[in-house]
C-alpha positions in Angstrom: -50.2 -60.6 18.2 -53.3 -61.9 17.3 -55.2 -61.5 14.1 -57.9 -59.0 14.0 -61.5 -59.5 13.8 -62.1 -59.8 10.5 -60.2 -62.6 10.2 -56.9 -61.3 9.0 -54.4 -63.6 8.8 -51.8 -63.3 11.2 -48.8 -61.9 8.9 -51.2 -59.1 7.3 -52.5 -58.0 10.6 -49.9 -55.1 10.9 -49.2 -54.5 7.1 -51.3 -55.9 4.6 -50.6 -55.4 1.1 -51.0 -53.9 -1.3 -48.9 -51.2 -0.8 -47.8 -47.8 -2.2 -45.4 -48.7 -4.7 -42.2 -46.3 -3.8 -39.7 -46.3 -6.2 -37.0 -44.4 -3.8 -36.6 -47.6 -1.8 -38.2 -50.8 -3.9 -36.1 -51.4 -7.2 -35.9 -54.1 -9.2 -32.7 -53.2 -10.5 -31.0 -52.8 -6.8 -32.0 -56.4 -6.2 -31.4 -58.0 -9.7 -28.0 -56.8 -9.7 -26.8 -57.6 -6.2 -28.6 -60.6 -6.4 -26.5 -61.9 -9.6 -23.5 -60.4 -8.4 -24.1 -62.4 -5.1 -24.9 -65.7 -6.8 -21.7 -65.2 -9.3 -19.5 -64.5 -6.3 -20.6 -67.4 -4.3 -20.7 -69.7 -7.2 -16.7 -68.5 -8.8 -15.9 -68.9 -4.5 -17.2 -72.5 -4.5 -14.8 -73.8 -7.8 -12.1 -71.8 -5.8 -12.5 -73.6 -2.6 -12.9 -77.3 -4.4 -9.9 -76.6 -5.9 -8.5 -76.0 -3.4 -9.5 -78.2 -1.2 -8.1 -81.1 -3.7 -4.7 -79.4 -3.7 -4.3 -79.3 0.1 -2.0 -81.6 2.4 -2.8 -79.7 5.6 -5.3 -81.6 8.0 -6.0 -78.3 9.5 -6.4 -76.7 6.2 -8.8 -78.9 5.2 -11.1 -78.6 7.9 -11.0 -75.1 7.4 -11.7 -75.1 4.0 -14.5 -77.6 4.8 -16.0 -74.4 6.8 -15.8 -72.6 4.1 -17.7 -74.3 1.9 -20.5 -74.7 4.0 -20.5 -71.0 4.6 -19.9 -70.2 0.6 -23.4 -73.0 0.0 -25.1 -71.1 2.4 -24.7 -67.8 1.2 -25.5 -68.9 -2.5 -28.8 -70.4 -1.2 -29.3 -67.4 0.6 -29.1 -65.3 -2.2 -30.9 -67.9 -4.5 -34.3 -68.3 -2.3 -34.7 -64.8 -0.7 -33.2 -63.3 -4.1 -35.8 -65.1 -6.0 -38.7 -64.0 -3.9 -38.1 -60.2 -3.9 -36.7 -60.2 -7.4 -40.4 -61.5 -8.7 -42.5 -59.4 -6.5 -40.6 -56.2 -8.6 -41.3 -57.6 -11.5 -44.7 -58.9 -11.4 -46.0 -56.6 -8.4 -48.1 -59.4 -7.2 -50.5 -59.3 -4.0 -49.5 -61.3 -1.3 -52.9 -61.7 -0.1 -54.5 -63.1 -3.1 -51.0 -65.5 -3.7 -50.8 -66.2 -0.2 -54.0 -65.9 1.7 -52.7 -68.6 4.6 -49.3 -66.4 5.3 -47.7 -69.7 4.1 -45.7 -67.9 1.8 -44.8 -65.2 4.0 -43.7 -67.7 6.7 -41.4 -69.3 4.4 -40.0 -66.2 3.7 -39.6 -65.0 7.0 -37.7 -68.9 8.1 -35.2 -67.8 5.0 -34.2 -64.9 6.2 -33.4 -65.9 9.4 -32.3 -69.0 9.0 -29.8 -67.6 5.8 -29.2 -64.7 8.4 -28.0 -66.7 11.6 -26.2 -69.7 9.4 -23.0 -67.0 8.5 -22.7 -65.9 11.8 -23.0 -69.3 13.8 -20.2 -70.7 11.0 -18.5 -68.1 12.0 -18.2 -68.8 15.5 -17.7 -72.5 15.1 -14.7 -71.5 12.3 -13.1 -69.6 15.5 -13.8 -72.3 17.7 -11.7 -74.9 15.4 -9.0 -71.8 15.1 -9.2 -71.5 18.3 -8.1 -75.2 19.1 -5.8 -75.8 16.4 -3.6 -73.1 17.6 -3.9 -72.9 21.1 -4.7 -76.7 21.8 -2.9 -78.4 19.0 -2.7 -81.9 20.8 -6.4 -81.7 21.8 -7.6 -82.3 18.6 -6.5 -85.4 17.7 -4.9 -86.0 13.9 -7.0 -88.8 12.7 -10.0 -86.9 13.5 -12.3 -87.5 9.9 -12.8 -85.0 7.5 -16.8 -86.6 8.6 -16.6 -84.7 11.9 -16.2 -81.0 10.6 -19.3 -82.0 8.4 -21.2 -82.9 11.0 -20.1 -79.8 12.7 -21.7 -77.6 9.8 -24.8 -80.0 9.6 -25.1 -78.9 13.0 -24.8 -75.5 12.6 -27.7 -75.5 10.0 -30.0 -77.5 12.1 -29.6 -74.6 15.2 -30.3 -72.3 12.6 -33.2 -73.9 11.4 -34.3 -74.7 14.7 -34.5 -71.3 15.5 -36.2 -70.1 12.6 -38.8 -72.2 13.3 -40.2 -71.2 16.2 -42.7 -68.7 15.0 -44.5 -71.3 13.7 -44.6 -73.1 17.0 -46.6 -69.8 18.3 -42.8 -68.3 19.3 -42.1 -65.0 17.8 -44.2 -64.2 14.3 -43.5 -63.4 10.9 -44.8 -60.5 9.3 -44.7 -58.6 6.3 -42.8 -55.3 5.5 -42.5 -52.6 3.2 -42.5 -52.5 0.6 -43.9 -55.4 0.5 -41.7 -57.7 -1.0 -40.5 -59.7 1.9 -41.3 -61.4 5.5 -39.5 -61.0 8.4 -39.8 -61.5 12.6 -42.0 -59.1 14.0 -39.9 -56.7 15.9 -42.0 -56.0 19.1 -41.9 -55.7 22.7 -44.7 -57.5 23.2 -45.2 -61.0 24.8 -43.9 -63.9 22.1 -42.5 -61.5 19.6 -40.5 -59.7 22.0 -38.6 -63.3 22.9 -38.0 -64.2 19.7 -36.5 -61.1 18.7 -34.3 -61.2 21.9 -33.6 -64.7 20.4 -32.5 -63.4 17.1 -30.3 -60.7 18.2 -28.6 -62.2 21.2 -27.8 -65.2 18.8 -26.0 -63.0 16.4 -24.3 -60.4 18.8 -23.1 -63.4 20.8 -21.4 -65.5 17.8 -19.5 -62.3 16.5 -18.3 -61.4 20.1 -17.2 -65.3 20.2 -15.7 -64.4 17.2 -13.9 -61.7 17.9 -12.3 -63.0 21.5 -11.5 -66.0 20.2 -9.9 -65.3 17.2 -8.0 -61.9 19.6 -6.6 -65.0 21.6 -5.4 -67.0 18.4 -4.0 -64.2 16.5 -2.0 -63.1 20.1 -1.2 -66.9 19.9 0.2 -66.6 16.4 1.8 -63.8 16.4 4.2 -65.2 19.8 4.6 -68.7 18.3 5.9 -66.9 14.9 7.9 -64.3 16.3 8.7 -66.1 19.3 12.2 -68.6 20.1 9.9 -71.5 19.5 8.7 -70.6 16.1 10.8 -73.3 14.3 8.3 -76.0 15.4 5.9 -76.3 13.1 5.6 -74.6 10.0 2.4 -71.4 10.4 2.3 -70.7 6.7 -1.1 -71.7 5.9 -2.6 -70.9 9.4 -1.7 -67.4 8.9 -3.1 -67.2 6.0 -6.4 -68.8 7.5 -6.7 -66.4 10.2 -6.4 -63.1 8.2 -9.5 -65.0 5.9 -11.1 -65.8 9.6 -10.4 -62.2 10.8 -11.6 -60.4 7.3 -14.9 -62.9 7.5 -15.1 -61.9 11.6 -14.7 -57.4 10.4 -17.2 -57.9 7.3 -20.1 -60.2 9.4 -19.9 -57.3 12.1 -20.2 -54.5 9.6 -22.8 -55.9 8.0 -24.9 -57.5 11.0 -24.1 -55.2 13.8 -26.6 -52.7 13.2 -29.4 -54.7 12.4 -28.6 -56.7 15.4 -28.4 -53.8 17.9 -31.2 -51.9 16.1 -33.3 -54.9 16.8 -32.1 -55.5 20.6 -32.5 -51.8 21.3 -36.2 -51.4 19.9 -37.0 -54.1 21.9 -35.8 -53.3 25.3 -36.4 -49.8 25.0 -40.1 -50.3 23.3 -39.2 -47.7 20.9 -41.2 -47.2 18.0 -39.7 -49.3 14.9 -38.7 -47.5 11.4 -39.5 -49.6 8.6 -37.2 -48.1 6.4 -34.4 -48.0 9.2 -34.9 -51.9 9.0 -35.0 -52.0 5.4 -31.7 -50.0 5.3 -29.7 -52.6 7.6 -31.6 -55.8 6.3 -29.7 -54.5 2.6 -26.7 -54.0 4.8 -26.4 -57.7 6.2 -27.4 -58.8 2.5 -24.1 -57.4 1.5 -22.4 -59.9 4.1 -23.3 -62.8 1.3 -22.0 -60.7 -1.5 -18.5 -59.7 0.5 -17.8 -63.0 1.9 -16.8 -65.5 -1.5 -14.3 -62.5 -2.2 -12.5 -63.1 0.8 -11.6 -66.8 -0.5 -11.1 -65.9 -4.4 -8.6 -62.8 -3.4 -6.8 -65.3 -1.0 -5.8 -67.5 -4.4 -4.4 -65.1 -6.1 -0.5 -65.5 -6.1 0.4 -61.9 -5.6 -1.2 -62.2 -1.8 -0.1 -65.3 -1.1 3.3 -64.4 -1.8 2.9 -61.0 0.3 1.6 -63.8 2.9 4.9 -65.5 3.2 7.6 -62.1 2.7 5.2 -61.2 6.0 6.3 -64.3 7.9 10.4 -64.2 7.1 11.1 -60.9 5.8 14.8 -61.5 5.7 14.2 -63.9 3.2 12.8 -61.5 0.9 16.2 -60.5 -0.7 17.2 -64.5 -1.6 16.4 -65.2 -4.7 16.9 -68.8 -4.5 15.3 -69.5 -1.0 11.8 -70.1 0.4 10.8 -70.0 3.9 9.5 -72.9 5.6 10.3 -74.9 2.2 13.4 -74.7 0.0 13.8 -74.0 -4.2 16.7 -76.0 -4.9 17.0 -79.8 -4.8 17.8 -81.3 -1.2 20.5 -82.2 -0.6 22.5 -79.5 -1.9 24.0 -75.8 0.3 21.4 -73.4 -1.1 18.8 -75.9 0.0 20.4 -76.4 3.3 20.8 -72.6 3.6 17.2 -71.7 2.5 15.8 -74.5 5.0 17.6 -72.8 7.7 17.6 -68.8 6.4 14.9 -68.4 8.9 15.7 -69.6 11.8 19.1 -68.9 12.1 20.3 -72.3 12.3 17.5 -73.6 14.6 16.5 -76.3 11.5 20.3 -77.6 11.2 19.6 -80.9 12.3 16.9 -81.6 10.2 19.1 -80.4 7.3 22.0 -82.5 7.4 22.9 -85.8 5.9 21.0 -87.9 8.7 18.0 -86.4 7.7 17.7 -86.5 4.3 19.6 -89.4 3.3 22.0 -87.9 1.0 25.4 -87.8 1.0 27.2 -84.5 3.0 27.7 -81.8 0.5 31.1 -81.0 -0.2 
């Protein structure tokens, strides 16, 4: 939409500030506290992950993890930029048009939001992708593959994203402000440009969560099979259950969150309904919550008490040994409770790589 004749710029021309302050939906204290309880949450996730990270043996783990902490830095930034913005506008109350009389501020903004908005969700998908592979296609990703690659793979990720949020300012799509005033976002419309850009937006995010959740439907069917299944002595699945329950809870949280900003959007759109500002408010604090959710996905995931529900989940029947460990052993090789614990779970499928020839030890008595 172009600006009107008075030389409006472009991102006041539906809204311009300033605007009835409305205490019922603009609060500092909403967004101070979620803001810092984001940021902690990302920033305690991050140390957890590093940790982590420097602890793990698995290939597969660590390309995982890898995911993770692009999706944990780009949630922090997230919250940091946008968090900032809104969070000084509460405080201060400061007019747009006098700080930001060339929309550059506002179109800043708006390129945060979606670019801190699509990021999660395209991570997502590429996280189920790599799932998706490492289960299904084990051999087709080969072993040496560098650590370099999966970076790559999120440097990627932020470059669609950022792409994409900049098309407005190649005359695709706009930015404009909203109520109450405190933040820039697309311009939901029906009209010409704005009207493919917020296809754009929506499609993109619907799309990655239902790549998501097919994908990671497939593995999880996968999983389950190879665990429960005659073959399920091959390799050990210890850690890649664990990382598809984080995949799945990331996957269920994303949807809640995005889902009905996403549809709202699509459906306003197509149907060139009228658009509730406060509708869109309401789902914009929704998918905020996505950043805050997330980093306790990862922190819960180290804390002993799961990870030990984790493995009683994979060999029950080795719940009631005190002296075994499924897919591992306690006592020192070599010796019968080690033999036995190697081999509690599979009912003597792991024999052979228990005995003597194996481990180089002498035959136990």
């Amino acid at each position: 939409m172009n600006a009107s004749a008075n030389n409006t710029p472009l991102c006041y021309s539906l809204r311009s500030p300033p605007f009835k302050y409305l205490p019922n939906i603009a609060s500092a204290y909403y967004s101070s506290i979620f803001g810092t309880l984001g940021l902690i949450s990302n920033l305690i996730a991050f140390i957890v992950l590093l940790k982590s990270f420097q602890r793990t043996q698995s290939r597969s783990r660590s390309f995982f993890l890898i995911f993770l902490g692009g999706l944990v830095v780009t949630d922090f930034m997230g919250l940091l930029v946008t968090g900032s913005i809104v969070i000084s506008f509460h405080v201060t109350h400061f007019n747009w048009r006098k700080l930001d009389p060339n929309c550059h501020f506002c179109n800043f903004m708006g390129m945060s939001m979606v670019f801190y908005g699509l990021c999660p969700l395209l991570l997502g998908a590429a996280m189920a992708v790599e799932r998706f592979i490492g289960i299904n296609r084990p051999f087709a990703r080969s072993t040496s593959m560098p650590k370099k690659r999966t970076v790559s793979m999120v440097l990627m990720v932020w470059l669609i994203a950022g792409s994409i949020s900049m098309l407005p300012i190649t005359g695709i799509g706009s930015y404009h402000m909203q109520i109450p005033g405190s933040w820039c976002f697309l311009n939901i419309s029906s009209d010409g440009n704005d009207m493919a850009f917020s296809l754009l937006f929506s499609l993109v995010g619907l799309i990655c969560i239902a790549v998501s959740f097919l994908l990671n439907t497939v593995s999880v069917v996968t999983l389950i099979k190879v665990c429960c299944g005659q073959n399920r002595h091959q390799r050990r699945r210890d850690h890649e259950v664990e990382m598809m329950v984080q995949l799945i809870l990331i996957m269920v949280i994303a949807s809640i969150c995005w889902c009905p900003l996403l549809i709202y959007i699509l459906i306003s759109v197509v149907t060139s309904g009228r658009v509730n500002q406060e509708i869109v408010l309401f789902y914009i604090r929704m998918a905020t919550c996505n950043q805050i959710f997330d980093p306790w996905i990862y922190i819960m995931f180290q804390v002993s008490r799961i990870r030990s529900l984790l493995h009683k989940l994979c060999c029950p029947e080795v719940t009631s040994r005190s002296n075994t460990y499924c897919y591992g052993y306690a006592s020192p090789p070599g010796t019968r409770s080690w033999i036995r614990g190697y081999t509690s779970c599979f009912a003597d499928q792991f024999f052979r790589e228990s005995t003597p020839v194996s481990t180089g030890l002498g035959a136990p008595s």
